[in-house]
N, C-alpha and C positions, 0 to 999 in steps of 0.2 A: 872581468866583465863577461868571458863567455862561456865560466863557470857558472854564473847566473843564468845568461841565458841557456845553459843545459839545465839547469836545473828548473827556469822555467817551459822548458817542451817537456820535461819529464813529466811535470804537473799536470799540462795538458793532455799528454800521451794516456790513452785509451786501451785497455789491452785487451786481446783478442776473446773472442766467444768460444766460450768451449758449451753448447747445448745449455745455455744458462735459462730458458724460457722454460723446462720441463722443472726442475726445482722454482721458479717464480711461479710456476700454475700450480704447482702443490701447495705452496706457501697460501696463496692469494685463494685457491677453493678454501684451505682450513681457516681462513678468516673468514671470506663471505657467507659460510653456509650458517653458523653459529651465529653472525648478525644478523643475516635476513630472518634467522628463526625468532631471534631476540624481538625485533622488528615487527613482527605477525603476531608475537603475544605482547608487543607494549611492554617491551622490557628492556628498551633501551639504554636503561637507566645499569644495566648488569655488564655493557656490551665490553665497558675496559678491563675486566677481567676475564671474558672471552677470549679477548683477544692476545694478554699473556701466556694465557693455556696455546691459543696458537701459535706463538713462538716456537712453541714444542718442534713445527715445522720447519725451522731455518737448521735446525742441527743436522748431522747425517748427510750432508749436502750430495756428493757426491760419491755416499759407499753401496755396495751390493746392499738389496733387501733386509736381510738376514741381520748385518752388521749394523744397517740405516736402523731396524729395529729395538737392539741393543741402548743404541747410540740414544735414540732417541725419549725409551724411555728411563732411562739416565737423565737427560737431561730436562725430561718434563717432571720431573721428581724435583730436580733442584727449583725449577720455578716453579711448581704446584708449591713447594714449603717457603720459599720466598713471600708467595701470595700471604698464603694465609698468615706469614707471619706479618708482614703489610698490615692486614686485617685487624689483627689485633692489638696493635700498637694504632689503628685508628681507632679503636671502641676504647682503648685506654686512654688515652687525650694524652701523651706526656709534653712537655714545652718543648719548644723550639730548639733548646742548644740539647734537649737531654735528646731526642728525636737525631738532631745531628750525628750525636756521638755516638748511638746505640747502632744506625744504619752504615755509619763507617766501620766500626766494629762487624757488624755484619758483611759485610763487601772480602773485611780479610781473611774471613772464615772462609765465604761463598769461592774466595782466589783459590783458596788451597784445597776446595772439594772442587772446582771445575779441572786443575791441574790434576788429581787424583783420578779423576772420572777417564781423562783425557779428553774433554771436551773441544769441537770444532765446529761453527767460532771460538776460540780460545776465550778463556777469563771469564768473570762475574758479570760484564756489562749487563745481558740481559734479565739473569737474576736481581744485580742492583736496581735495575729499570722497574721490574715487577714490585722490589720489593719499596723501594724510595716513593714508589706512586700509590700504591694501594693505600701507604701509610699517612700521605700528606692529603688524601680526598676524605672527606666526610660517607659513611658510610649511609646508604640512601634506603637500603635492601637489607632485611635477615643477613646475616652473617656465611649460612649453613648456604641461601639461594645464590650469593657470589663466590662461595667454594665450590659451588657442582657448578657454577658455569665456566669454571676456569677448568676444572678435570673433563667434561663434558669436553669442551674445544680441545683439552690436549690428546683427550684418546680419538676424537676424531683426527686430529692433524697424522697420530701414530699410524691409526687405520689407512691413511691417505699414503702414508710414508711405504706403509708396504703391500699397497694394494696390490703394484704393476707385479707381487710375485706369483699372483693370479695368473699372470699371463704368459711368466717365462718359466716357473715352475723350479727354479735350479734352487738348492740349498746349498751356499756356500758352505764351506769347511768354517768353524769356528778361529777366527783369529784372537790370540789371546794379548791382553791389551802389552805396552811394554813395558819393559823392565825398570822400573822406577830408580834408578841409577844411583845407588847410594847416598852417602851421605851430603857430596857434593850437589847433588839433584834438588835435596830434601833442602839443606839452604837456601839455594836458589831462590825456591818455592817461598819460601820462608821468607827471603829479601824482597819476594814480587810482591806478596800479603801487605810488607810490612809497607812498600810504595802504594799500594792500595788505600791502607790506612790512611796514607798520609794525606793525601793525595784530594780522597775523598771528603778526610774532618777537615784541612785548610780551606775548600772551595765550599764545602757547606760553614765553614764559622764566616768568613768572610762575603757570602751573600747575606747569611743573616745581619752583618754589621753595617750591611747598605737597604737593609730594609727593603729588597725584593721581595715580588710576590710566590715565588716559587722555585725553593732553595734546590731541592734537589734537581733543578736543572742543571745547576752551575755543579755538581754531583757527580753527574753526568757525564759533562763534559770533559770532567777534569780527570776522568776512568778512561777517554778516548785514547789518549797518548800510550797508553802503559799496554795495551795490547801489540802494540808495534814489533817485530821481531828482533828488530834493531835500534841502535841510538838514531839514527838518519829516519827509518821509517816511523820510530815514534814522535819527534820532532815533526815529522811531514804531515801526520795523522792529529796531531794537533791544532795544524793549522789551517789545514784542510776544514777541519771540524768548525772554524771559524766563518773564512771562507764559505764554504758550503753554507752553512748557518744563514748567514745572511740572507744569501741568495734564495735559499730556501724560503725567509719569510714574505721574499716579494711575490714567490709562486702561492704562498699563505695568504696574503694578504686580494689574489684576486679568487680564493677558492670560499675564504668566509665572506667579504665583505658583502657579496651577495644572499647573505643567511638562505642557503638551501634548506630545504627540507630534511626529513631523517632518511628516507631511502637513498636519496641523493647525497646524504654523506654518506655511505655506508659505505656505496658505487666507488665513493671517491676514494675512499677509506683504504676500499680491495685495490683498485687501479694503482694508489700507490703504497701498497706492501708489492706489488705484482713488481713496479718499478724500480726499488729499493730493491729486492732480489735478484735482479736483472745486469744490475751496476754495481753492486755492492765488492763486491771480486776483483770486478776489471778498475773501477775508478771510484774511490770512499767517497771524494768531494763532489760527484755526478749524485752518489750515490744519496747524497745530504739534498740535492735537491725535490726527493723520495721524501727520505726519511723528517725533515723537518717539518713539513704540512702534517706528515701522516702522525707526529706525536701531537703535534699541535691540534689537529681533529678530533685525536682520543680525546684529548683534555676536555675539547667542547661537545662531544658524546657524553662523559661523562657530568660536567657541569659545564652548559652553557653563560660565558661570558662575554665581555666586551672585547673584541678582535685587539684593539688598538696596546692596551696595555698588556695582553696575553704577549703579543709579537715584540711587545718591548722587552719585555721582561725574557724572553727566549733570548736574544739578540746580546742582553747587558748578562745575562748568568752564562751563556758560552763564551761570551769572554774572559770572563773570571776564571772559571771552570777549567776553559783550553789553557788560561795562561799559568793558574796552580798545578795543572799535569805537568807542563812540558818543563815548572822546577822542580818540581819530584824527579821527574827523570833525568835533568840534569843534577838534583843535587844527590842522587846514589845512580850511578850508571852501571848496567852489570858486565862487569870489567871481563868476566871470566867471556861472555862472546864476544867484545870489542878486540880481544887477544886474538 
């Protein structure tokens, strides 16, 4: 019993600020400035791929200029080809199960080039996110007009990343990235891809087997657990994901049902990317009550639907999702850190 209840104050437990508002105002400018622009030419219709290129901004979090630079665009490269490749598996129409398999396939690749890069945030999530959603939206716009709004927003998010070295002027010494640790390293990598795989093709066949609206959430979801460091936090990061989820759609549920305007999603759009970077560190499950409206907005920026089934369909594919993670991770656990 009061293993449980440690385990529940740890859920609750909050961890400390480390200057977490200066990386959310970098995040949350390289969103809004790329929206309102979209906004002012009547181009709303381009803003979810804006806003992948923004992403560009959550990497780099906390390194010197120089290094945030590197870092960064590294990994606006993996989601600028993410994008486009999204793009065009939308202009090709493939079905539903081959769409499944081709984007799980993709996520094990995207594991073992974000592990190679050294990417932080660790893993494909956001790569899979760019690429699982470009692919599943009907393309509305030229092809070429939502590839420059995606590069457009990422070299701005870069520019933004290293602007502050305007003002301190130091060039840091090059750190060269580490040592990619033989062949034990290279398996590793190799076992995380292949939980990836799994992970991803079980929770995208089995949303399609329930005839949901929108498989790659359950996609998604089910990529949260595997970023974990541990057996314990990836478990916890699953459930979390649930959790949070929910909660999140009730904060969804009073942000559409009043069908705001497009400025006023846009606002809302920024405030929570600004909110999601804020939490995201200290507490995932806080952090979900961010992140959930703010996918669920993209969606209706992108195409405007019915709230009621959108929030169901989020609600029933993170449960699927959360629950085929957290058997991938249980059913290959990487014994070599458990030791």
């Amino acid at each position: 019993m009061s293993a449980a209840a440690g385990h529940i104050r740890e859920y609750f437990r909050v961890g400390p600020a480390n200057r977490d508002h200066l990386p959310a105002l970098r995040v949350a400018i390289g969103v809004a400035v790329p929206l309102l622009t979209l906004l002012a030419i009547d181009r709303t219709d381009l803003a979810i791929y804006a806003i992948f290129g923004a992403f560009t901004g959550i990497y780099g979090r906390g390194e010197t200029h120089q290094r945030r630079l590197g870092h960064q665009l590294r990994a606006g490269s993996l989601l600028l080809a993410n994008v486009l490749a999204g793009i065009g598996l939308s202009l090709a129409h493939p079905g539903p199960w081959a769409l499944v398999c081709v984007i799980a396939v993709a996520t094990a690749a995207d594991s073992l080039l974000a592990d190679a890069l050294r990417l932080r945030p660790s893993g494909p999530f956001f790569a899979l996110f760019a690429l699982a959603a470009c692919a599943s939206i009907p393309l509305s716009a030229p092809a070429w007009q939502a590839a420059a709004a995606c590069l457009a927003s990422l070299l701005l998010s870069v520019v933004i990343g290293f602007a502050g070295w305007l003002r301190h002027r130091v060039w840091a010494a090059r750190r060269p990235l580490p040592p990619a640790g033989g062949n034990a390293r290279t398996r590793a990598q190799l076992i995380h891809a292949l939980r990836y795989l799994l992970a991803v093709l079980g929770a995208g066949v089995l949303a399609l087997l329930t005839g949901l609206g929108h498989t790659y959430w359950a996609m998604l979801a089910a990529a949260i657990p595997l970023a974990g460091a541990s057996m314990g936090s990836r478990i916890s990061r699953g459930i979390s994901r649930v959790v949070g989820t929910f909660a999140g759609i009730g904060v969804t549920a009073l942000l559409l049902v009043p069908h705001f305007g497009g400025w006023q999603l846009i606002l809302i759009v920024v405030l929570l990317q600004f909110g999601a970077e804020m939490f995201v560190i200290r507490h995932y499950g806080l952090a979900l009550l961010f992140i959930t409206p703010l996918a669920l907005l993209m969606t209706e920026l992108a195409h405007p639907s019915a709230p009621g089934p959108l929030m169901l369909d989020r609600g029933l594919e993170t449960l699927i999702g959360a629950a085929v993670g957290i058997a991938v991770v249980l059913a290959l656990p990487d014994r070599r850190r458990a030791a």
